[in-house]
C-alpha positions as CSV (number, residue, x, y, z in Angstrom):
1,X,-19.1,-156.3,64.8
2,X,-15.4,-154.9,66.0
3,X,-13.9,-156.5,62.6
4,X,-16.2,-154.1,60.5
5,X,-15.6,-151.0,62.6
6,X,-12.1,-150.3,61.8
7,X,-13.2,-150.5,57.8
8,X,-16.0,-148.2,58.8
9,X,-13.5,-145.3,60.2
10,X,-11.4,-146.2,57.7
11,X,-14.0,-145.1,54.8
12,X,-15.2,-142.2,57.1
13,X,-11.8,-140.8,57.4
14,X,-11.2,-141.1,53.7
15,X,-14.9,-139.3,53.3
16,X,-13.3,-136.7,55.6
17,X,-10.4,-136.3,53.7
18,X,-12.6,-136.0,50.3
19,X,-14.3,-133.3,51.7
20,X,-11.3,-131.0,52.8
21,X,-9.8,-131.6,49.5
22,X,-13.1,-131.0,47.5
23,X,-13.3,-127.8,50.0
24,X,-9.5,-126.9,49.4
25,X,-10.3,-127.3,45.6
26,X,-13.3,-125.2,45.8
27,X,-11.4,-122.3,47.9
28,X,-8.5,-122.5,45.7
29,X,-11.0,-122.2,42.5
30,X,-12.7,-119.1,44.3
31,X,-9.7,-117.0,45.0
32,X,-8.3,-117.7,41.3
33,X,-11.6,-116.3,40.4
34,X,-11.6,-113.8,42.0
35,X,-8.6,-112.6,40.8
36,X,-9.2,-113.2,37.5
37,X,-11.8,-110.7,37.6
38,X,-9.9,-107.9,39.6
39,X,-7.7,-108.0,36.2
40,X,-11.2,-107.0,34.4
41,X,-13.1,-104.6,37.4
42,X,-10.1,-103.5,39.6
43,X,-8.0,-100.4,38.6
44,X,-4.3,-100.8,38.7
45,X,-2.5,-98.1,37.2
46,X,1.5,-99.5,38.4
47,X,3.9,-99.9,35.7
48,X,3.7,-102.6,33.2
49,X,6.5,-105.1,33.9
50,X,9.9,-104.5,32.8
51,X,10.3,-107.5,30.7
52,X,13.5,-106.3,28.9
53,X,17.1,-105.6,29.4
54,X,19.6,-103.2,28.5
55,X,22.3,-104.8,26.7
56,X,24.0,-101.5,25.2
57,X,23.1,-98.2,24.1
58,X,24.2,-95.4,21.7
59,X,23.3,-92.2,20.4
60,X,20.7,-94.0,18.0
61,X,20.9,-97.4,18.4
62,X,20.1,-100.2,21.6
63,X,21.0,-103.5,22.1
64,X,18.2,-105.7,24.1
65,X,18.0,-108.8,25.6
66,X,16.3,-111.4,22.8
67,X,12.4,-112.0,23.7
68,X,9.0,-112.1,21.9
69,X,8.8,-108.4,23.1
70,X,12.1,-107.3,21.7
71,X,11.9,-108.5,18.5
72,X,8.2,-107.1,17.9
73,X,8.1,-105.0,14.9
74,X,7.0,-101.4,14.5
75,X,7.7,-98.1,16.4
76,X,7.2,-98.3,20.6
77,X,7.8,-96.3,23.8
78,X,10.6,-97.7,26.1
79,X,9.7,-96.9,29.5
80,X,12.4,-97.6,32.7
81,X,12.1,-96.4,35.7
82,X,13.5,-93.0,35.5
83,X,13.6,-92.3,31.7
84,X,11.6,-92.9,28.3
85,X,13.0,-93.5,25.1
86,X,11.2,-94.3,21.9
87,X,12.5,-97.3,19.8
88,X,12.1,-97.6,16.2
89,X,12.3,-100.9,13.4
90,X,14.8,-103.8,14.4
91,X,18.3,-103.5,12.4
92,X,19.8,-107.2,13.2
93,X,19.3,-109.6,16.2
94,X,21.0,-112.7,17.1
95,X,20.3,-115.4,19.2
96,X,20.6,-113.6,22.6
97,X,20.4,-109.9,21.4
98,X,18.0,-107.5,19.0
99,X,19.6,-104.6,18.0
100,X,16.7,-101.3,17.4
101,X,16.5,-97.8,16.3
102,X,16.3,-95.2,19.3
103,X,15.7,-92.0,19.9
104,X,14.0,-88.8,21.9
105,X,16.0,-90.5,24.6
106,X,14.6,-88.9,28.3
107,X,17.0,-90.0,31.5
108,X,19.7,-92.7,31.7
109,X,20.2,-95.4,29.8
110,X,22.9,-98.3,30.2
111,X,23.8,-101.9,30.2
112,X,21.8,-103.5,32.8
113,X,18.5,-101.5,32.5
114,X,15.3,-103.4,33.3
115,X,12.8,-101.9,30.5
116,X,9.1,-102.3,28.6
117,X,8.1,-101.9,25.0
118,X,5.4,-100.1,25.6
119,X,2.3,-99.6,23.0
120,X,2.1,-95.9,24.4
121,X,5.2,-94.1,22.4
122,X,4.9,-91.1,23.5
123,X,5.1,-89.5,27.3
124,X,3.9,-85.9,27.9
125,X,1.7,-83.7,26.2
126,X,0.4,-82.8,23.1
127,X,3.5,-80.2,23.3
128,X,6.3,-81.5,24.7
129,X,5.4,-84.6,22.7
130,X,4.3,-83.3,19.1
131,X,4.8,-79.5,19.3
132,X,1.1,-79.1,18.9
133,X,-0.7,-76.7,20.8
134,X,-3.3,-77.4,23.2
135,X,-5.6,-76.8,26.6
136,X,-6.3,-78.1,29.7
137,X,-10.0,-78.8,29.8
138,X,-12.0,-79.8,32.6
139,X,-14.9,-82.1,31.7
140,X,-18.2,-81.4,34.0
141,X,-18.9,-85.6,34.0
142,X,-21.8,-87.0,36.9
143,X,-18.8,-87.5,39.2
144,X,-17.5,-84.6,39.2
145,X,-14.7,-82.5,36.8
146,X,-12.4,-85.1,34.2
147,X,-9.7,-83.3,33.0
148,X,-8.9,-84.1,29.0
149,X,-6.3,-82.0,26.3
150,X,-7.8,-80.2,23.6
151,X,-6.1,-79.6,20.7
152,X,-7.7,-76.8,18.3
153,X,-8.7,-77.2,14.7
154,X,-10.8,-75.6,12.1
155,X,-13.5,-77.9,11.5
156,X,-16.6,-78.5,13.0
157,X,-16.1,-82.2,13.6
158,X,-14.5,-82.8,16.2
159,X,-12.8,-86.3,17.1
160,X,-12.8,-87.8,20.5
161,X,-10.4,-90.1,21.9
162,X,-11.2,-93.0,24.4
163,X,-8.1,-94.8,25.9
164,X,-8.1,-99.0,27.1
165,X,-8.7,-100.0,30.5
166,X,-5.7,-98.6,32.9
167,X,-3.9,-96.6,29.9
168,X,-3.8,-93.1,29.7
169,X,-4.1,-89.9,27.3
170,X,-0.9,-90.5,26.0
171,X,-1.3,-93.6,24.7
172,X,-3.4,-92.1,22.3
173,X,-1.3,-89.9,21.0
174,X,-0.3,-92.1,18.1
175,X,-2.6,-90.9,15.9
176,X,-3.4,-86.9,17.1
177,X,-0.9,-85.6,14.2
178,X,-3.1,-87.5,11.5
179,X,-6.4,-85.9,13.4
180,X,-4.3,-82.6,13.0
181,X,-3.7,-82.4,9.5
182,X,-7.1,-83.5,9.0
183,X,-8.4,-80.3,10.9
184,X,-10.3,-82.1,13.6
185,X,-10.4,-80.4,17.1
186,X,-9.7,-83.4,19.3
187,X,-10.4,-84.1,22.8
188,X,-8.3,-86.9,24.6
189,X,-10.5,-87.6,27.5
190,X,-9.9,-89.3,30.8
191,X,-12.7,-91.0,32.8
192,X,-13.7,-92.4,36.3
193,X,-11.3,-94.7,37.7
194,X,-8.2,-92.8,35.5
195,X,-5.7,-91.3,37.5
196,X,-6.8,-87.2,38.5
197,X,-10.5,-88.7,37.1
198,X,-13.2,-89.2,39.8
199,X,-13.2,-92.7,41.0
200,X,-16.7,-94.7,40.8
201,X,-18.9,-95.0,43.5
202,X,-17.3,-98.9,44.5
203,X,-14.1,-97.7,43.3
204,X,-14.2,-100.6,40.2
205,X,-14.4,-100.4,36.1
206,X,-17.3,-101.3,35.0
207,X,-16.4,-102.5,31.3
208,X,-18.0,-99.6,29.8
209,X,-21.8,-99.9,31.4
210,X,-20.8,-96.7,33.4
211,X,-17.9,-95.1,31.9
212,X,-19.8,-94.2,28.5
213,X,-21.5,-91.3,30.5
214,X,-17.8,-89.7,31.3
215,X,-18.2,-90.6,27.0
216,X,-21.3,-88.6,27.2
217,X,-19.7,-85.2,29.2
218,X,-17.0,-85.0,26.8
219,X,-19.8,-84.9,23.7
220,X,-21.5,-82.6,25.4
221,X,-18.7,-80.2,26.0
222,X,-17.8,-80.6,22.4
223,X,-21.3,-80.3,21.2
224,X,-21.1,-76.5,23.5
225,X,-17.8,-75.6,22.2
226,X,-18.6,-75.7,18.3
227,X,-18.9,-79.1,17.2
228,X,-21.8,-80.2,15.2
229,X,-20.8,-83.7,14.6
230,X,-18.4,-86.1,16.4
231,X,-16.0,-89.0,15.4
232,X,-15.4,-91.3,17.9
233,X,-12.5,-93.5,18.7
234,X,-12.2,-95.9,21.2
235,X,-9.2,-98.6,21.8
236,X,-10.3,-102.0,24.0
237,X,-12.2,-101.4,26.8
238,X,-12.4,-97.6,25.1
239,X,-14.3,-99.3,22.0
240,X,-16.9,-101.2,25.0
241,X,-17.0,-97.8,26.3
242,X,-17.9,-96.0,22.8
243,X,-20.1,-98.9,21.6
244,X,-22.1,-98.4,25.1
245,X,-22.6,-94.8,24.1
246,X,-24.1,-95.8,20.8
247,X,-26.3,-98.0,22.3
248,X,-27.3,-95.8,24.8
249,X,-27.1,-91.9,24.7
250,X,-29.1,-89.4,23.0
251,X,-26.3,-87.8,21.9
252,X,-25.2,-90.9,19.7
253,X,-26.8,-89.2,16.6
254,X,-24.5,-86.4,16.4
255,X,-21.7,-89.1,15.7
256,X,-20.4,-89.4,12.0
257,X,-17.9,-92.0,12.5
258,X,-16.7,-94.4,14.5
259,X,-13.0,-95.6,14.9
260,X,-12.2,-99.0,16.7
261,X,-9.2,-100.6,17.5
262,X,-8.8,-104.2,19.1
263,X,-12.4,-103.0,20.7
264,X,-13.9,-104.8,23.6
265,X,-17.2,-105.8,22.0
266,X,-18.2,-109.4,23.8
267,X,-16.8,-110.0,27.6
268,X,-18.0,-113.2,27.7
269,X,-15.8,-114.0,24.6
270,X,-13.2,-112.3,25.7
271,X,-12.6,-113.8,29.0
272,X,-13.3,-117.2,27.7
273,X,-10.6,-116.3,25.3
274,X,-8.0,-115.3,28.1
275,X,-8.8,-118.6,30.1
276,X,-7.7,-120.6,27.5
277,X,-4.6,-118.7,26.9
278,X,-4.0,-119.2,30.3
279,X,-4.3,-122.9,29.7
280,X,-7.5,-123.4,31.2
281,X,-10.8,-124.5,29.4
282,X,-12.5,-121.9,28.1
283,X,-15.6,-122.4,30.8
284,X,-13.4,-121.9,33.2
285,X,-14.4,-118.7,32.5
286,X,-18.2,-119.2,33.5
287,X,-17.3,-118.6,37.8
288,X,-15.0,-115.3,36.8
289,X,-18.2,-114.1,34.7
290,X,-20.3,-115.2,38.3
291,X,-18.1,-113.3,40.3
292,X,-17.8,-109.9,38.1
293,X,-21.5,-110.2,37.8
294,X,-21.7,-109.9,41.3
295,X,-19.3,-107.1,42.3
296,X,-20.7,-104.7,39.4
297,X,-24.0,-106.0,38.9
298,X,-23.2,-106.6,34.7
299,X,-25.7,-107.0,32.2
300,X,-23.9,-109.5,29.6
301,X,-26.5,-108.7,26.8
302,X,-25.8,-105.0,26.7
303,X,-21.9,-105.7,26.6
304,X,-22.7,-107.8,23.1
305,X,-22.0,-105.5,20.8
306,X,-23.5,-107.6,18.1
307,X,-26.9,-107.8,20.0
308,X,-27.3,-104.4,19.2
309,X,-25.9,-104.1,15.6
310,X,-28.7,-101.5,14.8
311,X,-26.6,-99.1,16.8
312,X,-23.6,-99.1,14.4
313,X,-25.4,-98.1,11.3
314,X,-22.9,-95.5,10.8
315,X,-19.3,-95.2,9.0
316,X,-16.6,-96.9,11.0
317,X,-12.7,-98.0,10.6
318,X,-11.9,-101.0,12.5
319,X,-8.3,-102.4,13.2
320,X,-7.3,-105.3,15.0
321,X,-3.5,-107.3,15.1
322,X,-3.0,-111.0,14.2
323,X,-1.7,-111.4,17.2
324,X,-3.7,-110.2,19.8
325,X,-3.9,-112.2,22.9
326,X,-6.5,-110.4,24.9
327,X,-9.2,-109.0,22.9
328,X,-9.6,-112.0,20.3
329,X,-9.6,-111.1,16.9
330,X,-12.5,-112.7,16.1
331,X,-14.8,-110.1,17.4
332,X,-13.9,-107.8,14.7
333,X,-14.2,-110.8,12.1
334,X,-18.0,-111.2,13.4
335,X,-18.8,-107.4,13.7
336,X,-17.1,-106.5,10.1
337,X,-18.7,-109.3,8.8
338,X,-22.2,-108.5,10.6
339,X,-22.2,-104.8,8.9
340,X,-20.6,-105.1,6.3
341,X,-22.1,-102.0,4.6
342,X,-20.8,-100.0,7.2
343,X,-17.5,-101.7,8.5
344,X,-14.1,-100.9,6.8
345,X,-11.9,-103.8,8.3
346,X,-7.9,-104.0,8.8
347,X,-6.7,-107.2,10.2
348,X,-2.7,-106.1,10.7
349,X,-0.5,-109.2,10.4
350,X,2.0,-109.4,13.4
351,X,0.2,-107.0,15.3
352,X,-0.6,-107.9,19.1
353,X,-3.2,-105.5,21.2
354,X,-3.8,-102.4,20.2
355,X,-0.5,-102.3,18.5
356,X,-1.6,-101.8,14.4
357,X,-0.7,-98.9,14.6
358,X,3.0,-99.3,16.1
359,X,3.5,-101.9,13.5
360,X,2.4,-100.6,10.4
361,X,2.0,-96.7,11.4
362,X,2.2,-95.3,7.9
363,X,-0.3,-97.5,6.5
364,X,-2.3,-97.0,9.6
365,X,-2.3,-93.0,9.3
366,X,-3.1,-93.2,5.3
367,X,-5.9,-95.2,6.2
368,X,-7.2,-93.0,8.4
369,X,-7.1,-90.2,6.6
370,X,-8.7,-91.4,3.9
371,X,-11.4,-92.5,6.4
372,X,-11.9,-88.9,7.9
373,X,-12.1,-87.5,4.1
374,X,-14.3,-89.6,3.8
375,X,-16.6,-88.1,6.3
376,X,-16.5,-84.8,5.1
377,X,-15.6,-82.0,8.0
């Protein structure tokens, strides 16, 4: 009897200790969840990370610190704290530095600067960034007034612009002059959870479920102002947001076209995809899909995009980079090849989120033009 009792406590203590490891395990699981999905339903509008450094600068040139970010090709914003600068084509790199165009150079810029390439080129608006003219509109959304820039043109299509999740007007700015030329009003709208937007109700995004009626108040202010159709364009969680609308306003019959770039059209896909490029199996995902599910009640099915394909039966320009590691490409491979009567489809080689345009802009505004002609004003 006493010769089998130590062996007993022996195995209860190592039961004990399986426990509070299996519990540790399980705690450590839940808060990685957890944050996980407050990337996805938490709004966090701080400064991107300044992944970059000054090196040396010029009148037209800068040096930067060699990095997959550096060396990306294309036109981008460089943002530091303090200043803005845009920065053009690389003109030589070596194995510590890369060498870029710069210009429209805002604050002070020297060896040992801490900067982003940033997607967004351009900071300001529509005039001190393009010279165009324009108005501060408020937009009379659910939640109260959005505020959005209007910039006036002479047709009766009007184009609205729907930035990603914890962007900003400017971001779309990229692509206003093409919209201009074409003769489309445009509207670059803000919605809840944007900074000087109404916040939601709990304070979170919603991945499009709520913000396509903030969507909705900016078509309807169009539709009152002189619009009789609307193009839409949406970028990542803006294409969830615009795809939502389809699906669900009235209004989505006064649309002509649609334009979509890197959009958010599968969540489930898409944060299966980020697991794994976070090294984690792509179920992993499964408790972060729990957990967002409970904090803004999401219905899964209507974030498919593909469940409801009926809803895109309409003219629409899609882009999406190569190289895009957080809205996977494949989405727009399935939805171009779902529609193809309707899809016109741009895969952009080297291209990472939202970024076709920064790499390739000339092709980028031709084929939007020609998309817009297309449409007829």
């Amino acid at each position: 009897m006493t010769s089998r009792s130590p062996l007993r406590r022996r195995r209860k203590r190592i039961l004990c200790a399986g426990i509070a490891l299996l519990a540790l395990a399980l705690i450590v699981l839940a808060v990685v969840c957890w944050s996980f999905a407050s990337l996805v339903v938490v709004p966090n509008h701080s400064a991107l990370p300044r992944d970059a450094g000054v090196v040396s600068a010029s009148t037209n040139k800068v040096v930067l610190s060699r990095s997959n970010d550096s060396l990306r090709p294309g036109i981008y914003g460089l943002d530091w704290d303090g200043g803005h600068a845009i920065v053009g084509p690389v003109l030589g790199s070596d194995s510590h530095s890369v060498t870029r165009q710069l210009r429209d150079v805002k604050g002070r810029l020297v060896p040992g600067t801490r900067v982003t390439l940033d997607s967004s080129v351009y900071e300001g608006n529509p005039r001190q960034t393009l010279g165009l003219p324009f108005s501060n509109v408020p937009v009379a959304g659910e939640l109260g007034a959005m505020p959005a820039w209007l910039i006036p043109g002479p047709t009766r299509t009007w184009a609205i612009l729907v930035h990603g999740i914890n962007r900003n007007r400017e971001n779309d700015l990229r692509i206003v002059p093409t919209l201009h030329r074409a003769g489309l009003p445009t509207l670059l709208i803000t919605y809840r959870g944007d900074v000087g937007a109404p916040g939601g109700p709990d304070g979170l995004h919603h991945m499009g479920l709520t913000e396509w009626r903030d969507l909705q108040a900016a078509a309807r202010y169009a539709l009152a102002h002189g619009a009789r159709q609307l193009v839409l364009i949406g970028y990542s969680m803006g294409g969830a947001i615009v795809t939502q609308f389809m699906e669900h306003s009235p209004l989505a019959h006064q649309v002509s076209g649609l334009v979509l770039d890197a959009p958010a059209l599968s969540w489930t896909k898409i944060l299966a995809f980020n697991a794994k490029e976070e090294g984690f199996p792509s179920f992993a995902a499964r408790p972060v899909e729990w957990i967002i599910g409970l904090r803004v009640s999401a219905d899964w099915s209507s974030l498919e995009a593909l469940h409801h394909s009926s809803s895109f039966h309409l003219p629409i320009l899609l882009f999406h980079g190569t190289e895009d590691k957080v809205v996977p490409i494949s989405l727009s491979d399935s939805f171009a090849r779902e529609l193809p009567r309707w899809v016109t489809y741009y895969r952009v080689p080297h291209a990472g989120h939202v970024e076709s345009w920064n790499v390739d802009s000339g092709s980028y505004d031709r084929r939007l033009a020609a998309f817009l002609s297309a449409l007829g004003g």
